[in-house]
C-alpha positions in Angstrom: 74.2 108.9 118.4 73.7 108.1 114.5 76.6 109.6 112.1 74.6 111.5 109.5 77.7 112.3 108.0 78.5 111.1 104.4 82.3 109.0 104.3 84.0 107.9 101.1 87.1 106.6 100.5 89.4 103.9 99.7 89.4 100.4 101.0 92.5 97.7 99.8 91.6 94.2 99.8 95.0 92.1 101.1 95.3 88.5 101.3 97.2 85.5 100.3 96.1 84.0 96.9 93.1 82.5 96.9 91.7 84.0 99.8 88.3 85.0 97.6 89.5 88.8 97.4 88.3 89.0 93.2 85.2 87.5 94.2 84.4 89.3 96.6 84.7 92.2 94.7 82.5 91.3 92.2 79.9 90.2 94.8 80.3 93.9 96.1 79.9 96.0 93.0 77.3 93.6 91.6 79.0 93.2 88.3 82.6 90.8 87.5 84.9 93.3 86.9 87.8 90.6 87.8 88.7 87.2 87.2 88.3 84.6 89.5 89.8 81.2 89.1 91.3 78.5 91.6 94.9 79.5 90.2 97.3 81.8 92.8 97.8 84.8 91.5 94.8 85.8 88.9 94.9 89.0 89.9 97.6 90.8 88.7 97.3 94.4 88.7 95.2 97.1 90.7 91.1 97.1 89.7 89.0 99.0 91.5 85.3 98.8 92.2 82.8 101.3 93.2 80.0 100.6 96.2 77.3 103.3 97.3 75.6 102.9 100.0 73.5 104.7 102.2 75.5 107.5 104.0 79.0 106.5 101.9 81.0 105.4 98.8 83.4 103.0 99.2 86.3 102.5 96.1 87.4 98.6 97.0 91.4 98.3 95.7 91.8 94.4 94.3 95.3 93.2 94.8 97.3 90.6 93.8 97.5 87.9 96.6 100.7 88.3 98.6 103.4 86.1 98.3 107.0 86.0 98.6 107.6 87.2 95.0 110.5 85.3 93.0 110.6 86.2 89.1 109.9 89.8 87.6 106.0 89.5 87.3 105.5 88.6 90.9 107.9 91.4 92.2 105.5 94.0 90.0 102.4 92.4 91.8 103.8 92.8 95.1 104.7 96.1 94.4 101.5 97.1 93.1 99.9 95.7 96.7 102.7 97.6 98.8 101.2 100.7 96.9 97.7 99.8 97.3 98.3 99.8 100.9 100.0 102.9 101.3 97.2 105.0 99.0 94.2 103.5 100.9 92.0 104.7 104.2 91.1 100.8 105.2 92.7 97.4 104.8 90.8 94.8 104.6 92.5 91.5 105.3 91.2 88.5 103.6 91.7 85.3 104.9 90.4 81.6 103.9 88.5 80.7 107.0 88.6 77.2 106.2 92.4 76.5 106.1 94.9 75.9 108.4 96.8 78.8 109.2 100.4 79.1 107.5 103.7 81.2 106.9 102.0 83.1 104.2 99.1 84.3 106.7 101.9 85.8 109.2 103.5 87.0 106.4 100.6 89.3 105.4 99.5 90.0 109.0 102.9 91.7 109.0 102.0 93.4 106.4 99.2 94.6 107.7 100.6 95.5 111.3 103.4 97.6 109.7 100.7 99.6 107.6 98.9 100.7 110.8 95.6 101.5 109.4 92.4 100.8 110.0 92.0 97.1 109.0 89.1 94.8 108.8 89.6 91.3 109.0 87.6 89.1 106.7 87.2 85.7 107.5 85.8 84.4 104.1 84.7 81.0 102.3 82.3 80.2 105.7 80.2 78.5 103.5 82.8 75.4 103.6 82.9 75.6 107.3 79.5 72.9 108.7 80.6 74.0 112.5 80.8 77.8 112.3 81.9 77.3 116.1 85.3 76.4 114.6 85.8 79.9 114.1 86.1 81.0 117.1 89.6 79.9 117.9 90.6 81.5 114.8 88.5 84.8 115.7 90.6 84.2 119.2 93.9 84.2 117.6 93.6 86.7 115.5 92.1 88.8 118.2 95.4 88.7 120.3 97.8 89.3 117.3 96.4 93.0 115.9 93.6 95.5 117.3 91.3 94.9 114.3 88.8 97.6 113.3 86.6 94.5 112.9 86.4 91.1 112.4 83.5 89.5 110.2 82.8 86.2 108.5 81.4 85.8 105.7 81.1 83.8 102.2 81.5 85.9 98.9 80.1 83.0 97.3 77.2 83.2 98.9 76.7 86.8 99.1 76.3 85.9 103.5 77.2 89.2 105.3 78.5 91.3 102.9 76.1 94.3 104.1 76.9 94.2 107.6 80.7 94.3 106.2 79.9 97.3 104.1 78.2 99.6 107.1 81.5 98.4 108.9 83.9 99.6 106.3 82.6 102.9 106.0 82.4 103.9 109.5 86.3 104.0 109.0 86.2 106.1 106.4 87.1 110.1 106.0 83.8 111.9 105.9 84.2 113.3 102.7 82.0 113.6 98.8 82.0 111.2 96.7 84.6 110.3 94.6 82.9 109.0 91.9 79.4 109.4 90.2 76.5 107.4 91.1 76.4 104.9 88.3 80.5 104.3 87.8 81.1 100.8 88.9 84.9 100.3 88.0 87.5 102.6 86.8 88.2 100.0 84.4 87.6 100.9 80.6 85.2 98.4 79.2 87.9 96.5 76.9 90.9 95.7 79.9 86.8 94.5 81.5 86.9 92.2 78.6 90.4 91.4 78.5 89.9 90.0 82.1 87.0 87.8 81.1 88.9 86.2 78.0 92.1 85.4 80.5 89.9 83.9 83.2 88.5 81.3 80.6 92.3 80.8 79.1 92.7 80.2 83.5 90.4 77.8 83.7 91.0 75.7 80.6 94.9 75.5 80.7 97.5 73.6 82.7 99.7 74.9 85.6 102.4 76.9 82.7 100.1 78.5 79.8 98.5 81.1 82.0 101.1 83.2 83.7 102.6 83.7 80.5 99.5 84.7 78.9 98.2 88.3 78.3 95.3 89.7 76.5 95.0 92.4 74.0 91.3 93.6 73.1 91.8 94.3 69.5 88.4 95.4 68.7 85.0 95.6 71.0 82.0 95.7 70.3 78.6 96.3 72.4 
């Protein structure tokens, strides 16, 4: 039987770095509301993006990639994804399809498993994968370590599966109104929008040092 009823609610992205979680968000909500660069940890506070969809509203949580944090900034990122997953109705775990995996991916697989929510595994970047067969020992293994809500590959990049993954978030979601209107996208203002753009070009056009001392101030803006 079809559920006519309408879900919202919030979903947290949680992955290592690098595991395509910012652009995924952006490929969701249509718009780049986040920067996206090849450096670990771009994403360092919580952004949120807005989805309708038919039957639901779905407010995807952006987190900074988890990692074992070390100086000041990093421990504020992991708190801020320690919080995400606490405030949210469905994890969804990222994970780079077309790596080997590591410590770190154990390390947020515990993550996960102590959280005991509904989680949906994402196994992104496919588009870098020639064999997709290769995925099914990873599918396998993944299987046997958690009782996943769901387990779907797909490519961000390419925008491959993204709708099947939306009608499979919000079947785990509250039934509930909408949180926010129809044409909200972010809860971002427009300038810290900004902000993010101008420190993903300083990203990707400085060495390994300038950028995670870097911040952004949007002095004036205007449309």
């Amino acid at each position: 039987m079809q559920d006519d009823k309408f879900r919202s609610g919030y979903a947290a992205f949680v992955g290592r770095p690098n595991a395509g979680k910012s652009t995924l968000l952006n490929r969701l909500v249509g718009e780049k509301i986040a920067a996206v660069s090849n450096k670990p940890q771009t994403t360092r506070h919580r952004i949120q993006g807005i989805v309708n969809i038919d039957g639901g509203q779905i407010v995807f949580v952006d987190t900074p990639g988890v990692h074992k944090p070390g100086h000041l900034l990093n421990r504020r990122m992991m708190s801020a994804v320690h919080d995400a997953i606490l405030s949210v109705d469905v994890l969804v775990l990222m994970r780079d399809a077309s790596v080997s995996t590591g410590n770190g991916d154990r390390f947020v697989l515990e993550l996960v498993k102590q959280a005991a929510k509904p989680t949906v595994l994402v196994l992104n970047k496919i588009d870098k994968i020639r064999d997709k067969a290769a995925l099914l020992p990873l599918i396998d293994m993944y299987s046997k370590e958690y009782d996943f809500a769901e387990i779907i590959p797909v490519s961000a990049l390419k925008g491959d599966a993204i709708d099947n993954l939306l009608s499979q978030i919000v079947k785990h979601l509250p039934e509930g109104e909408p949180i926010f209107g129809e044409d909200e996208m972010t809860d971002q203002p427009v300038r810290s929008i900004a902000a993010e753009m101008v420190r993903e070009k300083i990203l990707l056009s400085t060495g390994e040092e300038l950028p995670y001392v870097t911040a952004v101030v949007t002095e004036l803006y205007d449309d």
